[in-house]
C-alpha positions in Angstrom: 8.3 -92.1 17.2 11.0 -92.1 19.6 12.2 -88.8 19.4 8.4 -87.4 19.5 7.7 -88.7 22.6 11.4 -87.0 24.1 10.3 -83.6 22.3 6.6 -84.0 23.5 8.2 -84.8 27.3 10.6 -81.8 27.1 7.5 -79.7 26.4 5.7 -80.7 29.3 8.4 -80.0 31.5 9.0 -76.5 30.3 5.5 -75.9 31.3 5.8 -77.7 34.8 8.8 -75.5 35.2 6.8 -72.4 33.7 4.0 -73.1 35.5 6.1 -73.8 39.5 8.6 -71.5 39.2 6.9 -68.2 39.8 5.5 -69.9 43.0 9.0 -71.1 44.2 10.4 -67.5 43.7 7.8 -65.8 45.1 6.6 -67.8 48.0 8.0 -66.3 51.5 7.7 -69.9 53.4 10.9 -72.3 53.0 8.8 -75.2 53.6 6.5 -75.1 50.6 9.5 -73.8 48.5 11.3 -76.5 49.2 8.5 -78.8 48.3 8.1 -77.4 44.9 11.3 -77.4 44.3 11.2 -81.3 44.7 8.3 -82.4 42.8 10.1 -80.3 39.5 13.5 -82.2 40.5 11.6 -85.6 40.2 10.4 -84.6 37.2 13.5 -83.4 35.5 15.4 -86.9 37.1 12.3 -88.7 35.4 12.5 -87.3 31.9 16.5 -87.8 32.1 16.4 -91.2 33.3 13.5 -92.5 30.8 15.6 -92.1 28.0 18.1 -94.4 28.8 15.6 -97.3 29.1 14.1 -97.0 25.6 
């Protein structure tokens, strides 16, 4: 059960990352890029640091 809930995590965060990315490559304003950019890093120090607790 363990390891369905890592692979069923990992899968959502592909699609976060598929789904932001084209918007922080794209997007002219630094602000909003940089925002982005943050929620996806909380999310990728989220599914890494989960993990460890289980």
């Amino acid at each position: 059960m363990k390891s369905l809930q890592r692979v069923t995590g990992f899968i959502g965060l592909i699609l976060m990352a598929a789904f932001l990315l084209p918007y922080i490559f794209k997007l002219p304003q630094l602000d909003i890029t940089l925002i982005l950019m943050g929620g996806l890093s909380l999310a990728v120090f989220d599914f890494f640091s989960s993990n460890k607790d289980e």
